[in-house]
N, C-alpha and C positions, 0 to 999 in steps of 0.2 A: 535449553536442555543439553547442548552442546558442551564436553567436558573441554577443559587446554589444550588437551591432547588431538583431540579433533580438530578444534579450531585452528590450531598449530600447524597440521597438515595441510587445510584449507588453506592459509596464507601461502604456504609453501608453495601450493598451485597455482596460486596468481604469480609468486612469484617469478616462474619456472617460462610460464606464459608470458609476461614482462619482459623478458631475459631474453625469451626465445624470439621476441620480434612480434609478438602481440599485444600490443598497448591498445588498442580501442574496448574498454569495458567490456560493450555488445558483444562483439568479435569474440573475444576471451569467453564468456557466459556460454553462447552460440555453439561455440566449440568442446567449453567442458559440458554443456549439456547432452550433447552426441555422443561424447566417453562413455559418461554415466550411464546414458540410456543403453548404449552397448554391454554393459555392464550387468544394467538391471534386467535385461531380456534373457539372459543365458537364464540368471540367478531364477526369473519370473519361469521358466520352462523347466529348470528343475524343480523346483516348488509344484508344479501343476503335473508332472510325472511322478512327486514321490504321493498327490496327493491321488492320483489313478490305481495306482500300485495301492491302496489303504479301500479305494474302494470298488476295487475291481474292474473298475470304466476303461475304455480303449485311449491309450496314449499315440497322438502322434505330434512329434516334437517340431515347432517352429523353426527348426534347423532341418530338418530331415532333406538330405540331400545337399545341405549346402553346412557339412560337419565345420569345415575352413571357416566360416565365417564367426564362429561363438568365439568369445574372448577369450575363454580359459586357451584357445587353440592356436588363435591368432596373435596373444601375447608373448609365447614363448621364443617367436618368429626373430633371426637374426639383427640388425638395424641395419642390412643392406637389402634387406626385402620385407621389412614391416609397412614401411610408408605408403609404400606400392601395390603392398596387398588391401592396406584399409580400404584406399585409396580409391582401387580400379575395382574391391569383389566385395567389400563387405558394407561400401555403402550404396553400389547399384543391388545389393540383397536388400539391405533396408528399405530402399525405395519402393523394392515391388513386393515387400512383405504385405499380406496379410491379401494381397488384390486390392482390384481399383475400388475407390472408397473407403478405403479400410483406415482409421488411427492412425497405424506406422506411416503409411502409404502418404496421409496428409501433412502426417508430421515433419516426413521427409523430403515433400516435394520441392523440388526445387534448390534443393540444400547443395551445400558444398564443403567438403574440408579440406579447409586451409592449413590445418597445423603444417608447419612449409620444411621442418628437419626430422629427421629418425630419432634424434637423441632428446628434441621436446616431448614427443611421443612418448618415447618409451619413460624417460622422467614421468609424465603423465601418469604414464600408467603406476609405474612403481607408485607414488603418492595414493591412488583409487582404493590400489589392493591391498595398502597400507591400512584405508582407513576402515577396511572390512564392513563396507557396506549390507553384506549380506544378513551380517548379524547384526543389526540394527533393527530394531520396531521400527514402524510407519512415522511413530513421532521424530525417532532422529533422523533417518531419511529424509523428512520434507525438513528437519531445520537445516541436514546439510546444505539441502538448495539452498533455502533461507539465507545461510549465513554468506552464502555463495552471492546473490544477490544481494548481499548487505554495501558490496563492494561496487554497483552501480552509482556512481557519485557525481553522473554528468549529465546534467539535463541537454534532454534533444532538442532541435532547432525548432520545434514546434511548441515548445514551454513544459514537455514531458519529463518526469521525473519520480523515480518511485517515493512513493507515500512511507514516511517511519511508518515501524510494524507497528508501536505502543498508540503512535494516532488513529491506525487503521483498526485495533482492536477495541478502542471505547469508542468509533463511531458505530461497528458493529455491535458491541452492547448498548447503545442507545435504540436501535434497530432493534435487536431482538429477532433475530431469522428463526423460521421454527420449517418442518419439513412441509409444511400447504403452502409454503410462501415459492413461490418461481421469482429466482435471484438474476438479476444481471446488473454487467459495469458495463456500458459504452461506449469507455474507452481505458480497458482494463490493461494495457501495459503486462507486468510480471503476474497478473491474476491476486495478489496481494490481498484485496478484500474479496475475492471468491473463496480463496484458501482460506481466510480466516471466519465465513462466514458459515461453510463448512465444518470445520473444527467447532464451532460456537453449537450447530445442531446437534454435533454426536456429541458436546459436554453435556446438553441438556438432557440427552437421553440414557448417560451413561448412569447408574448406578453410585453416590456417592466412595462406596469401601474401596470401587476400583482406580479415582482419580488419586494422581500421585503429583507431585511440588519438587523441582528442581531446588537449586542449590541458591539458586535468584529468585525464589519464590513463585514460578513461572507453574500454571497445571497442566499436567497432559497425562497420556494413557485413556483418551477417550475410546470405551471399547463398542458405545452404543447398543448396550446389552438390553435395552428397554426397546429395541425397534428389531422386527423381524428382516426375515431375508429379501421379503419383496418390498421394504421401506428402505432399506441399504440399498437397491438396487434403485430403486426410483430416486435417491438423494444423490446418487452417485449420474444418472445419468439425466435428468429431468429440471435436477431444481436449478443448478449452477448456469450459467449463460455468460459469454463474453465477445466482448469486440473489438479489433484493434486495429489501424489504419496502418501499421508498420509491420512488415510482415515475419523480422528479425523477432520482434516483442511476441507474436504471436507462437512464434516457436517456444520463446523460452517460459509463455504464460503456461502453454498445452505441458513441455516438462514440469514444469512448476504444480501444476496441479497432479497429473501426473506420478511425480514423487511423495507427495499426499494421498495414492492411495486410489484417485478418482482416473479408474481407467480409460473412460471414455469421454472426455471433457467437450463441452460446446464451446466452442473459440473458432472463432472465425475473424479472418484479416478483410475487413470491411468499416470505410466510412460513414461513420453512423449519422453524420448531417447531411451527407448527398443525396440525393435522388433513389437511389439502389437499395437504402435503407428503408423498407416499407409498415415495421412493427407497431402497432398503434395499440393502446391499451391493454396490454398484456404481459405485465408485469406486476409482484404483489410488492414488491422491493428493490429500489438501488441504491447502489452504492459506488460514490466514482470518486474521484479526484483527477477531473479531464483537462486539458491543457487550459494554459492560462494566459497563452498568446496565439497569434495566428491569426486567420482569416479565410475563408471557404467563399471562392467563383461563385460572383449569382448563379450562375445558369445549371451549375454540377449541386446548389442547392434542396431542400427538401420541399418538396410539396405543404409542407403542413405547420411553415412556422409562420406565425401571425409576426413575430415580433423583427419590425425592419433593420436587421444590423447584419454584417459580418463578421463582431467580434465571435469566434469559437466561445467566452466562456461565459456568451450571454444565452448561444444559441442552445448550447448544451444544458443549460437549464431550462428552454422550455421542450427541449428533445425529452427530459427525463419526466416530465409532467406530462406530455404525449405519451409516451410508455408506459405510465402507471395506471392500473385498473383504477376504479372508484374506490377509495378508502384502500390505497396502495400508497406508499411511504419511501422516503426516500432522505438520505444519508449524503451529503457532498462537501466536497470543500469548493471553496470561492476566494478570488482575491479578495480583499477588503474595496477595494475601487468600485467592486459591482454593489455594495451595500450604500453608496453614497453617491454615485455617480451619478452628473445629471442632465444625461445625453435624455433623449426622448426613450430611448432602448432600452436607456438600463430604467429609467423610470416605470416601461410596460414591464419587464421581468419582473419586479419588485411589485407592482400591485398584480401580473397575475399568482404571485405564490400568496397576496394576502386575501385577493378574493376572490378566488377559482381555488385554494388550497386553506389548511390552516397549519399555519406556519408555526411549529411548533416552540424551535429556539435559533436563537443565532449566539453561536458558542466564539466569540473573537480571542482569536492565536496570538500570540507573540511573534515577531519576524521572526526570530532564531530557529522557529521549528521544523523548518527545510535547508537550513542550513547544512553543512558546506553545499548543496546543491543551488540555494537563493536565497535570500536576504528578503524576498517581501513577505508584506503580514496577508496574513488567510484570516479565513473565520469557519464554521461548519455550519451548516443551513441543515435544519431536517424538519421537512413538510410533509404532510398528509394529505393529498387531490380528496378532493370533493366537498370539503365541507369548509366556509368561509372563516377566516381570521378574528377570534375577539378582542384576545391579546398575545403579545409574545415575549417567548422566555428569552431573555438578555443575560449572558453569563461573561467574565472577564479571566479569560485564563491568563495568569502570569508566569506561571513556570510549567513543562511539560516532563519532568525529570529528569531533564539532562541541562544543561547549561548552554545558554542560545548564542555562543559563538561556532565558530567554526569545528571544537575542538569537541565539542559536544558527550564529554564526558556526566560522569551519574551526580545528580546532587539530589536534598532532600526536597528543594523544593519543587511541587508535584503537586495540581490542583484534578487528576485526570480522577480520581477516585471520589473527588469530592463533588464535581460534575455530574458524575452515573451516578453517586445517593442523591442529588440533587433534583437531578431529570424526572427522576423517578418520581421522587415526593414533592414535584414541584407543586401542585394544586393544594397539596393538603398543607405545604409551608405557605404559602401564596406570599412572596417574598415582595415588600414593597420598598425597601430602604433603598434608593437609590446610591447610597455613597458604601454599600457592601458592592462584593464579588458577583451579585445577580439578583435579578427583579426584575417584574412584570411591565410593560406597559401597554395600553389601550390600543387597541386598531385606530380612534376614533384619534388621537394625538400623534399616530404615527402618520398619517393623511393627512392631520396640518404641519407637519415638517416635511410634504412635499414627497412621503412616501421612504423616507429616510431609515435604514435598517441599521449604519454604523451604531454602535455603546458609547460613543462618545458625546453623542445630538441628548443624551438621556441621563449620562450618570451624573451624580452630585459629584462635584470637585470637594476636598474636604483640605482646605489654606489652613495651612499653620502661620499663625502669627510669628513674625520675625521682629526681636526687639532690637531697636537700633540708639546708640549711645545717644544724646544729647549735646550740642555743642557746646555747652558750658562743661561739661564735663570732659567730651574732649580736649580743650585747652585745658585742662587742667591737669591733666594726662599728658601732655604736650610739655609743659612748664616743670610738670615732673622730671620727666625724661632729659628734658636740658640740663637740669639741676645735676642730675647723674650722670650726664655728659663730662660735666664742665669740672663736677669734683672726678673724674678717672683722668681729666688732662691734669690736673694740679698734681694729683698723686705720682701720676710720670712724671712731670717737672721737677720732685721735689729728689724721687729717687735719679 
């Protein structure tokens, strides 16, 4: 939804950032998340004064008493006493904004601003009030984040890295979140599939006439004119849930969601395989893409996982089958390695999602499609706890719309649209061709390949014949060519 002209600016700030001696992504994110939020709080307190003033209620402004600290006040400030004012008065305000407990108060703990010169700042700023956030709807705002984090390109030393938005949006439309569903990711990073699983609610309940189509054919304007004020309130604070082991991610998940609109976000910076993580069944939906290396200390582990490994991305799939109510559902990526692997480990994750869940599909990715972040191949798993496996959908994605090198620009080929008609109408297709893009196979053949979930144990190969010359004919072809040799040396000899 992002025009040039915005995006323009956007670059311009990483640039700026870059320049000024902040090269680490996080760092860079962390910091312009701070701006912005400075930004949006003046903007959020005049909105909530002019809406007092309409309806008569008592205003008292988030500022009151501490005027120095709103940005309209503290931007105009020289660049020998900008840095020093953010620095020493307008970020110990945010800290103890709201009291203990409170959003700001969580948001802020512990934080620090580094921007480390006057003239990155004030750059900064110039770029902010450029892009006139204010007058933005909810939709451009969160894709400003959006596009903001489009620029996280470096996976963390734990195999973290953010999810494309276009992956994270048809895993959500296979999902299907509706507002009875209580959502979490358990190791949500930028909150990526919270925000989009959010937006997916309010498109459901918006009114066809008010959804509008960017210029990339992109919808938004979700107004959620179909749910009253005590469904906006409980979607906003009730249904969304997140967890993240780094406390940096956590910051920028909470803005992130945040700039969407959801004021009061559940994010919390906590290890969801440890000990400390106590949630059992009480989930209707997840949705993750949780690290895909690492390893977690016996002793700081959870009480409650059967399956004996330390790999993170065996654990976190029976973390999220623990989580889930009965007839609760659940959305993930996985390396391929976990679909075939044939550790004892990975063989128990794999028959409990087929016989303690029923294992709906296994959708297998292309390598390219985390690319530049990583080069290995994923798949997406989406199961249902409680009811046993008869058969499962096998799908072969070959292209995801962008081109699986590095450089990851737009092409046509795109199977992601033909997956969600798929998904959908997979029973009533009941696809059995194994040498197409997707088909069925039996629980009772998946058990004699040893529990085997990779598309490749299953698909038909389809060999083209290659004709290959004849040696008779070869020489002959041979004897030709001498012939044509021998008369282009005469013709030179003669000239």
């Amino acid at each position: 939804m992002l025009d040039a002209q915005l995006k323009s600016q956007i670059n311009r700030l990483w640039d700026k950032f870059w320049s000024g001696g902040i090269s680490n992504p996080l760092q860079a994110i962390e910091q312009m998340s701070y701006l912005l939020f400075m930004k949006r709080l003046e903007d959020e307190d005049i909105a909530r004064q002019e809406e007092a003033k309409l309806s008569g209620e008592k205003f008292t402004s988030v500022f009151n008493g501490n005027e120095e600290c709103k940005w309209s006040k503290w931007t105009e400030l020289p660049a020998d006493k900008i840095l020093e004012h953010v620095r020493d008065k307008v970020f110990p305000f945010l800290r103890k904004l709201g009291g203990e407990g409170s959003l700001y108060s969580q948001y802020m703990k512990d934080s620090s601003f580094s921007i480390p010169t006057p003239s990155l700042l004030i750059e900064a700023v110039k770029i902010i009030n450029d892009m006139h956030i204010k007058e933005q709807n909810r939709d451009a705002q969160g894709d400003i984040y959006e596009y903001l984090l489009a620029e996280l390109t470096t996976a963390g030393k734990n195999g973290q890295f953010r999810t494309p938005r276009h992956i994270i949006k048809m895993m959500v439309e296979l999902a299907n979140p509706d507002l009875d569903d209580r959502i979490c990711d358990p190791a949500c990073g930028t909150a990526g599939f919270l925000v989009s699983a959010y937006e997916h609610i309010l498109k459901k309940n918006t009114s066809k006439e008010f959804i509008k189509k960017d210029y990339e054919g992109n919808e938004y304007n979700f107004k959620a004119d179909k749910l009253n004020d005590k469904q906006i309130e409980m979607l906003k604070k009730d249904v969304l849930w997140g967890f993240d082991i780094d406390q940096t991610m956590v910051r920028i998940s909470l803005m992130n969601l945040m700039m969407h609109g959801i004021t009061k976000p559940n994010i919390k910076q906590l290890n969801t395989l440890s000990k400390r993580y106590m949630d059992l069944n009480c989930f209707d939906l997840v949705l993750a893409n949780p690290p895909f290396k690492g390893s977690i200390d016996e002793s700081d582990m959870g009480d409650n996982f059967r399956v004996k490994t330390k790999k993170t991305e065996l654990l976190f799939l029976e973390l999220m089958f623990n989580l889930l109510t009965a007839g609760g559902r659940c959305a993930v990526i996985v390396p391929s390695g976990v679909l075939f692997g044939n550790s004892k480990s990975h063989k128990d994750i794999r028959k409990l999602l087929l016989e303690r869940c029923r294992l709906d599909a296994v959708i297998s990715m292309p390598s390219g499609v985390f690319k530049p972040y990583a080069g290995v191949s994923t798949a997406v798993l989406f199961f249902t706890k409680g009811e046993a496996t008869k058969k499962v959908w096998f799908y072969n994605m070959e292209g995801d719309g962008f081109t699986l090198d590095d450089k990851r620009t737009k092409t046509d080929k795109n199977d992601i649209p033909d997956i969600q008609k798929r998904f959908k109408d997979r029973e009533k297709e009941n696809p059995t061709d194994r040498k197409g893009k997707c088909f069925f196979v039996d629980l009772l053949e998946i058990k004699e390949n040893d529990f085997d979930l990779s598309i490749q144990k299953y698909k038909d190969i389809e060999y083209e014949e290659v004709k290959y010359e004849t040696p008779e004919k070869l020489k002959k072809q041979i004897l030709e060519l001498e012939k044509e040799i021998v008369k282009d040396i005469e013709e030179l000899e003669i000239s």
